[in-house]
N, C-alpha and C positions, 0 to 999 in steps of 0.2 A: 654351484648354487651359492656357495659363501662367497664367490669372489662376485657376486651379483648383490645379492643381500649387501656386504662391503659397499660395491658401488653405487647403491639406492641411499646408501648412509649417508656417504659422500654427496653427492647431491642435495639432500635433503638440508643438511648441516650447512651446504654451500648455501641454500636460497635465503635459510633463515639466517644468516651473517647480512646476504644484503641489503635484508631489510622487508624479508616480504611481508604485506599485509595485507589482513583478510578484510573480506566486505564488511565485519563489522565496524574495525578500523576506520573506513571512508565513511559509516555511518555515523561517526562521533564527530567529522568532521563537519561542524553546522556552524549558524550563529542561533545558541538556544535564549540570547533577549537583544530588541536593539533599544535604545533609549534614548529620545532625541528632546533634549531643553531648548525652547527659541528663546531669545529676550528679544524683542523688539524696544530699539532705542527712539524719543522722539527726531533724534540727528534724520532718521530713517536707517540707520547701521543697524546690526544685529550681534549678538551676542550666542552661539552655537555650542551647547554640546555635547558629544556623543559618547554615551555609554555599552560598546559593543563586548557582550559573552559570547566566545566563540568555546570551542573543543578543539583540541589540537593533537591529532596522531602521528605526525609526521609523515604524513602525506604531503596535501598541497601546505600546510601551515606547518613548517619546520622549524622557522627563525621567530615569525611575526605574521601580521596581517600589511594587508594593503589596503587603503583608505582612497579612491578616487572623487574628483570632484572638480564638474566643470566649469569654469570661469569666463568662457568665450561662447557667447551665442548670437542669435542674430533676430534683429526686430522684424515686425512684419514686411517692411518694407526693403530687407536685405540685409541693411547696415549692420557693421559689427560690434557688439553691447562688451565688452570686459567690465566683471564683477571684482570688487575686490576679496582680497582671500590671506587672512594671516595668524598661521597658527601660533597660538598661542603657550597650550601645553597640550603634554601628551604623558598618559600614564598605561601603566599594565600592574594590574590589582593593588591602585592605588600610591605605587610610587613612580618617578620622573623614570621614561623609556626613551630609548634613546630613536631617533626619528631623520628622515628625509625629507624633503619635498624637492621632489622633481618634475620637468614640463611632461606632460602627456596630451595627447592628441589635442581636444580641445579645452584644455586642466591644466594639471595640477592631479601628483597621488600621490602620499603619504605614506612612506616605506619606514614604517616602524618594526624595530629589531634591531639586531645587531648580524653581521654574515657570519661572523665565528661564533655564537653562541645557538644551539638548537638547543629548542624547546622539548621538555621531559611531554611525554603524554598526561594530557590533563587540561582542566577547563581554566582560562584565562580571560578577563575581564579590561578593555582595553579603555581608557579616555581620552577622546580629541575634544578641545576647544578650540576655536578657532575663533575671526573677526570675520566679514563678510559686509557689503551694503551693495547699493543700489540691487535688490533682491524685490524691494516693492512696487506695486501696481498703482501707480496714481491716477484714479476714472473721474466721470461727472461728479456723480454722487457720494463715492464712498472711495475708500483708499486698500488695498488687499496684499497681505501675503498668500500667494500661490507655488509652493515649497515641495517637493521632492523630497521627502524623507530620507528615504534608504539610497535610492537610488536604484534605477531596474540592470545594476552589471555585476551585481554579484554572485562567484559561485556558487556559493552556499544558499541549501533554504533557510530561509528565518524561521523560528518558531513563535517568536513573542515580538510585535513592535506597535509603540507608542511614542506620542508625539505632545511633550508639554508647552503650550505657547503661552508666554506673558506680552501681551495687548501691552498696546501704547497706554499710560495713567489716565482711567476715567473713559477707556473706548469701552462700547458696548456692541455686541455682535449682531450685527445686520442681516449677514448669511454666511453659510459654509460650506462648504461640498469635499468630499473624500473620493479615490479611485485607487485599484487596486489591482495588479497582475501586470505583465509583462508591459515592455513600452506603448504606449497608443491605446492598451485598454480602458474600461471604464468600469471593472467590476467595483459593486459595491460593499465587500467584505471590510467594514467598520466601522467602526460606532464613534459616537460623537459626546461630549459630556461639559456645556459650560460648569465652568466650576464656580464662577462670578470673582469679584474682584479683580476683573482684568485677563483671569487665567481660563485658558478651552486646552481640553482632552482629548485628542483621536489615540483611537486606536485598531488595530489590524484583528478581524475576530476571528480569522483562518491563518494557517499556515501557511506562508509563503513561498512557494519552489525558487526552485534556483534562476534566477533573471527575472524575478517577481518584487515589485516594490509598491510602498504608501505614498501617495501622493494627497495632498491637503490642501484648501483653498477655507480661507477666512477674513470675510471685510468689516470693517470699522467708519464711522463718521470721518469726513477730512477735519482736516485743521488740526489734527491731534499729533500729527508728524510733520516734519516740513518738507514741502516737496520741493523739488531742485525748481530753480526759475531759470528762465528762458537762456540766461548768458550761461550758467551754468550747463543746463543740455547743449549747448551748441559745444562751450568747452570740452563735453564729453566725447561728443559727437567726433570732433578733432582729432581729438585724445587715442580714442577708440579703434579710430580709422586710419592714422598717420601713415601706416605701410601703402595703403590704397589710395589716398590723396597723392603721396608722395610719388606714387609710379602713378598713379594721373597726369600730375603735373609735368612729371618727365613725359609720357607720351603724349601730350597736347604740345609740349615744345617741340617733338621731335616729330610730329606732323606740320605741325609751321614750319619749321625747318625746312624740311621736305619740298613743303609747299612755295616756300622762300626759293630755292635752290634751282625746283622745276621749274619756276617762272621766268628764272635768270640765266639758265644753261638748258633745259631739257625740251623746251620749246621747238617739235620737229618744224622747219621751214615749208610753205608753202608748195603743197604737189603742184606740179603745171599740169598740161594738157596730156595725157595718154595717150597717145596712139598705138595700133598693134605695128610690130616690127619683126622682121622676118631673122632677125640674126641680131645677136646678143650684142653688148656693147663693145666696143673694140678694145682690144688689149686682156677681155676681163675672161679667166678660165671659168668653168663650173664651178671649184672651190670658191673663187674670188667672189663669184656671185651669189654665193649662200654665204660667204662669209660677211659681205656687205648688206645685205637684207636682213641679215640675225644679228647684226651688230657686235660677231661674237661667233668664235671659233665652236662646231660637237661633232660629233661621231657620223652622221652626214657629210660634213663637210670633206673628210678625210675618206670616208666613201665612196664622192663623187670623183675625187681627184685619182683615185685608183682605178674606177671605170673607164676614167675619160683616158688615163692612159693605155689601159688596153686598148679602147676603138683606134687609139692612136699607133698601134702595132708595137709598144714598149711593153707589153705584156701578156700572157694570158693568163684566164681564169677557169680552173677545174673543178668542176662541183662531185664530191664522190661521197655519196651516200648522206650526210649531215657535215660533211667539212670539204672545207674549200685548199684549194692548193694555187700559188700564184710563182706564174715561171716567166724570165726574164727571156728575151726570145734573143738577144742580140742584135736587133735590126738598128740600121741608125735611122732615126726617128728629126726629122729635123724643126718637127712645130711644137717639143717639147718644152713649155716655161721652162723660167731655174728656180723655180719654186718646186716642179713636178721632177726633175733631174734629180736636185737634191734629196727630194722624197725617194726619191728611187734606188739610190746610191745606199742611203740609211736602211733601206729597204732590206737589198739582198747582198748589199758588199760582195763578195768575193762568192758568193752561194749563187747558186743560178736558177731555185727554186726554194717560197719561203711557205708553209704548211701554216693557216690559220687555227693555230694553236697557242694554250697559252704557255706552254714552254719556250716559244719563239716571242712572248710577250717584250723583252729588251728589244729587238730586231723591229717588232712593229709598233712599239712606242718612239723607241726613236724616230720613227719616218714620220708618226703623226705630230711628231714635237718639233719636228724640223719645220714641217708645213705648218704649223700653226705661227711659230716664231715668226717664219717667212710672210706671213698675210698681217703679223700685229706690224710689223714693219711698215709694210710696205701700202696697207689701209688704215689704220686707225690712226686714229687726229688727222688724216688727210680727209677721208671719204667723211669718217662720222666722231664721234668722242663718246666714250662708256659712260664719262664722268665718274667715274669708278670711285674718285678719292673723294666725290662729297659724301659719299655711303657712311664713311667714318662718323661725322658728327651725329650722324643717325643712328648708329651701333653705339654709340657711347651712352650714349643717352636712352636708349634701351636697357644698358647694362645697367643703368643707376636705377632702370627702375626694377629690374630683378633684382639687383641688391636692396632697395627700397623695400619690397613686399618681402625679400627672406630678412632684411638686420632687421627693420622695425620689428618683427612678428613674435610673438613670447615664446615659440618653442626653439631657440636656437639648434642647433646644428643638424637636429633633425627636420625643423622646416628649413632649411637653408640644402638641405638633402631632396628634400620633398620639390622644392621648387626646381631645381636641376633635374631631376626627373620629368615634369611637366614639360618644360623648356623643352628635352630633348625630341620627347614624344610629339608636342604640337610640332616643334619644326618639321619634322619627320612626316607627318599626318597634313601641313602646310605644303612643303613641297610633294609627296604623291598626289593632292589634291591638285596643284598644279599641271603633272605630267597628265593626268586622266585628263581632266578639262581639255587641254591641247589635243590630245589622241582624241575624243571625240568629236571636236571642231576637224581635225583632219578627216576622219572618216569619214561624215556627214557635210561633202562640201558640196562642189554643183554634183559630185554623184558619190555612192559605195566604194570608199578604198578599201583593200581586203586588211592591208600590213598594218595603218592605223587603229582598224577596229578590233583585228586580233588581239593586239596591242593592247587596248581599252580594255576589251574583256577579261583579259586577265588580271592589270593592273588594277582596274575598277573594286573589284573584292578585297585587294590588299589595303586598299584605304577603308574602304567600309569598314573593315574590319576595326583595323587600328582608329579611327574616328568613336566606333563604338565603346571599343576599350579605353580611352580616353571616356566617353560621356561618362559609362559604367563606376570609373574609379573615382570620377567627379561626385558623384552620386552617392558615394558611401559614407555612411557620419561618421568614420573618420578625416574624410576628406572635405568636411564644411568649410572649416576657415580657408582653404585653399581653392574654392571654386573660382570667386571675382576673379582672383588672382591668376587662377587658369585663363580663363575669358582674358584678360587684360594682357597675357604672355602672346593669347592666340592673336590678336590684334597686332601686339608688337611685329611678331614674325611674318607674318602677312604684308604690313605696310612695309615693310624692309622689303620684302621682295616684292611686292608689286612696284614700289620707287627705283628698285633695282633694273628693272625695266624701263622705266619713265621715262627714267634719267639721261639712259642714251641718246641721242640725237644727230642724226647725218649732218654736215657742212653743206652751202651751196652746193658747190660741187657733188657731193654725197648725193644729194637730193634730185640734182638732173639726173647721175647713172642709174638710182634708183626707180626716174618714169619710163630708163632705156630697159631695167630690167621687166618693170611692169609690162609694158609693151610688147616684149618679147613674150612674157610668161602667158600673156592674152594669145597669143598665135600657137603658143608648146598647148594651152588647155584645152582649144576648139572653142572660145570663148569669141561672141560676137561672130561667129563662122560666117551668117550671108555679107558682110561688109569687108571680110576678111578674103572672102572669093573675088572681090570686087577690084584689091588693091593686087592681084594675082600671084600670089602666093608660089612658093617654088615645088616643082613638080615631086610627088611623092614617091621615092624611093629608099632600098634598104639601105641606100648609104647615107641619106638623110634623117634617116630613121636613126641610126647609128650618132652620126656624127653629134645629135643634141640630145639624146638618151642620157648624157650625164649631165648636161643644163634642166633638162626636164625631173631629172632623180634632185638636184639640187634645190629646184623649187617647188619639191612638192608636189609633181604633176605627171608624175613617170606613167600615169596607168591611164592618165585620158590622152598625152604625146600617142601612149602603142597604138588605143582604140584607130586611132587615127591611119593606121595604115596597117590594120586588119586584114584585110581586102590584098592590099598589094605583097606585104608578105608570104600571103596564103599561095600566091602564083609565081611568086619569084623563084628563080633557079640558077645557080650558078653550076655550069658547067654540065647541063640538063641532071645536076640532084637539085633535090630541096635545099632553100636558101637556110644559112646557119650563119650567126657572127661565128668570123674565124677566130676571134678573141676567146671565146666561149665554149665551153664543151660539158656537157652534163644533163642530165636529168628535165631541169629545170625549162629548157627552152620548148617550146611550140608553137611552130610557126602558124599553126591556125589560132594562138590565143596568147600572141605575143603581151598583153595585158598582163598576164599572170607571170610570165618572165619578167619583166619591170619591177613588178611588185617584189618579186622574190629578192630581184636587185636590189630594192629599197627597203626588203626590211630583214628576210632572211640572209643575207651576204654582210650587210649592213651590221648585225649582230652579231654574226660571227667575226669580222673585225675587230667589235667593243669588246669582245668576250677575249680576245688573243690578246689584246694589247694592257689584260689588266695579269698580274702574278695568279699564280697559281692559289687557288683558297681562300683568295683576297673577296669571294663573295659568294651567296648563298641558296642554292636551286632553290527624416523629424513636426452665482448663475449656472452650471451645468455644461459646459464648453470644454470641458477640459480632459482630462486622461491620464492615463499610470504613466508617470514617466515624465510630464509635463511640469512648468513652472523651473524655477530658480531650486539652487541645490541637486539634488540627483550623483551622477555617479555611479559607485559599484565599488568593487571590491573584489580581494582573493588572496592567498594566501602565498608565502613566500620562504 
């Protein structure tokens, strides 16, 4: 029992050392007056300043308070307004305190205190003065401060706040309007008191909770201040906006550019005449012919050239449950490229079976890196050109304007943070966009692919998603000064890769194998079929079924080649069994719906490829108009 009692001591003694405190503690934590003096200068400048009584338990107010207050907003029309803002003094119960100003969101907040010094408990009276202008309304009629008091972000409720304003010399008050409670409300909790000689009184006749502020609206005859004239506002206007002009100007260069560049290299030459063709161009594998059609080496392409060598007898393929096994048969194969050799050699070296795994990822990167090497050789700048290296002037000039919209911007390092974030996301949200668009153009072609729409459907929600999470973060008022700026990233990245496209363009040459591939691709699709009867077409067998199954995987077209010999499949028989490619063994195949074999070819086999040949872990299954909160000044506050 004593060594209990002992241990409840022990604890007890421990909480109160670190500081515990009671509810009544946080209840002392307040601001029990706020006191705001406007001077209105005829400059149109203002003169600010703020007499905050707080209580301080050493709670949230340890050292000081925090004074918020924002300097970036935006007119109706979008553009970006920066007020000016320059404190002048700062006191606590009347003597010089020692202070900050640092960037916050859209601000500026004043970290008064010191970090080595905590505040004894007890009530503390703090004074900001500050400078400020463009803050007024210049209308038809009348000229207005429309002011934010307190501002609606502080933790604390208020209990007393009033608002002294000294008028321009000789204004007399036209109208006024007060609002009261959280941001966007319109309560009417205060009262209004011309005093004359220039000076009006609001004040708050309720207590204010915590994210509750006064907001005040007071106009005056023009001519009593001077309003800014027309070169002036445009100066502003400039001024204001220079990160966003600035990455304007870069992206309007770096679309001419573009535009410069497509006209002078990316101009694909005139298609000739099509005709359908019963047999691909001469010399050209499956690889070669998805590699010259895409202008550009993928995961297809390396696909195709493993299929075609199996039908070729240099391999076969086992499908066991969700993974594939490929085994080298030994045979000599004499209509192998040395594109497809070489692939094969990298393949399984010295092994005589390679497990589509990504442990064997070296094993079948290599073979995809050989083939690919082997096709830039031996097609690009003959057949077609990427124009890959005018991409550069376009990417630079992108870059200046990210660096545009983050150096001009007032919050350094954290907007220059903020932007790199954005950047990373739209690209990211840019190309998924891309992928789905394609997957659904493939799916939705002359008929239902199963492997593209699957495809879609999955991928489809990953964009949604992250597109939403982008609008979401755009949307938050932290995230105002950074919307255009969003918008004008998203644009960036977009024409970068759509010109990434453009820009390729086949050679003569390029251009005829390309009506030999079309051609062809019109006989593998069933396209134009009664004209196609006509030029008499080669008799339908499993060997011809076979032999272009990897032309037809290559261009996209593997599922309307099977439909096509349906019928003849279903009846063939080698050696009175059911016909089976001897290549093939698995699950997968059905000779009455040879269609869905293809398919599986092109997207399930396909993938399990992509997936082997990457490392292990390398990737992942804001007059009566107005409101609390509204006008010039605002802000918040909390304690530190």
């Amino acid at each position: 029992m004593r060594r209990a009692l002992a241990l409840w001591a022990v604890v007890l003694v421990a909480v109160l050392a670190l500081g515990w405190n009671s509810p009544g503690d946080a209840a002392k934590e307040r601001i029990y007056s706020f006191k705001s003096h406007i001077i209105i200068h005829a400059d149109a400048s203002m003169t600010v300043t703020e007499k905050i009584t707080v209580g301080a338990a050493g709670m949230q107010i340890k050292r000081g308070i925090i004074r918020e207050f924002p300097t970036t907003y935006r007119d109706r029309l979008g553009n970006i307004v920066k007020v000016g803002f320059n404190v002048k003094e700062v006191l606590k119960n009347g003597y010089p305190e020692k202070y900050q100003v640092e960037p916050y969101g859209n601000g500026v907040k004043i970290r008064i205190g010191r970090a080595d010094v905590f505040l004894p408990e007890g009530v503390y009276t703090y004074g900001i003065t500050y400078e400020t202008n463009r803050q007024l309304g210049f209308f038809k009629d009348y000229d207005e401060l429309y002011w934010n008091v307190t501002g609606t972000g502080w933790t604390f409720p208020i209990d007393s706040v009033e608002a002294f304003i000294e008028l321009p010399p000789g204004a007399k008050v036209l109208q006024h309007a007060g609002y009261t409670g959280p941001q966007g409300a319109k309560g009417q909790d205060f009262a209004f008191q011309d005093l004359g000689g220039d000076r009006v009184l609001f004040k708050a006749t309720q207590r204010l909770r915590v994210r509750e502020g006064l907001t005040v609206a007071v106009a005056w005859p023009k001519g009593l201040v001077r309003e800014p004239s027309a070169q002036e506002k445009v100066g502003y206007f400039f001024k204001d906006n220079l990160g966003i002009l600035a990455a304007l100007a870069c992206l309007t260069l770096m679309l001419f550019y573009y535009l410069m560049v497509w006209h002078r290299v990316g101009r694909d030459p005139a298609k000739g005449v099509i005709i359908p063709l019963f047999t691909p161009p001469k010399g050209f594998t499956p690889e070669s012919v998805r590699y010259l059609i895409r202008m550009g080496f993928d995961n297809k392409t390396f696909t195709a050239a493993i299929i075609n060598l199996a039908v070729k007898g240099y391999l076969t393929i086992k499908e066991t449950g969700n993974s594939y096994t490929l085994r080298k048969t030994n045979r000599k194969v004499s209509d192998v490229s040395a594109a497809e050799a070489e692939m094969g050699n990298r393949l399984f070296g010295a092994m005589s079976s390679v497990e589509l795994k990504d442990t064997n990822h070296e094993k079948i990167r290599g073979a995809r890196t050989s083939l690919q090497a082997y096709l830039d050789k031996e097609l690009d700048k003959i057949y077609f050109h990427t124009n890959s290296k005018y991409l550069g002037g376009g990417i630079v000039l992108t870059l200046l304007a990210f660096a545009s919209l983050a150096l001009l911007s007032d919050q350094g390092v954290e907007s220059f943070l903020i932007f790199l974030f954005l950047a990373f996301m739209i690209s990211i949200a840019v190309f998924l966009g891309t992928v789905v668009y394609r997957q659904w153009l493939q799916a939705f072609g002359r008929r239902i692919r199963w492997g593209p729409l699957l495809g879609a459907i999955f991928t489809t929600p990953l964009a949604l998603g992250l597109i939403i999470i982008i609008l979401v973060a755009l949307f938050q008022e932290w995230m105002q000064p950074f919307r255009i700026a969003g918008v004008l990233m998203g644009l960036a990245v977009a024409a970068n890769g759509v010109f990434y496209y453009l820009l390729k363009a086949p050679t003569l040459l390029g251009r005829q194998i390309m009506d030999q591939v079309e051609g062809f691709k019109m006989y593998l699709s069933v396209a134009e079929q009664e004209r196609l009867n006509l030029l008499n077409p080669p008799e339908k067998t499993p060997e011809l079924f076979e032999k272009y199954l990897p032309y037809a995987l290559a261009l996209d077209v593997e599922q309307e080649w099977s439909e096509q010999f349906a019928e003849v499949l279903a009846k063939a028989t080698v050696d009175g069994k059911p016909y089976q490619p001897v290549w093939y063994s698995g699950a997968s195949w059905d000779r009455f719906h040879a269609s869905s074999f293809a398919s599986s070819m092109g997207s399930a086999f396909s993938s399990a490829i992509s997936s082997a040949s990457s490392p292990p872990g390398s990737s992942s299954g804001s007059g009566g108009g107005g409101s609390s909160g509204g006008g010039g000044g605002g802000g918040g506050g909390s304690g530190w």
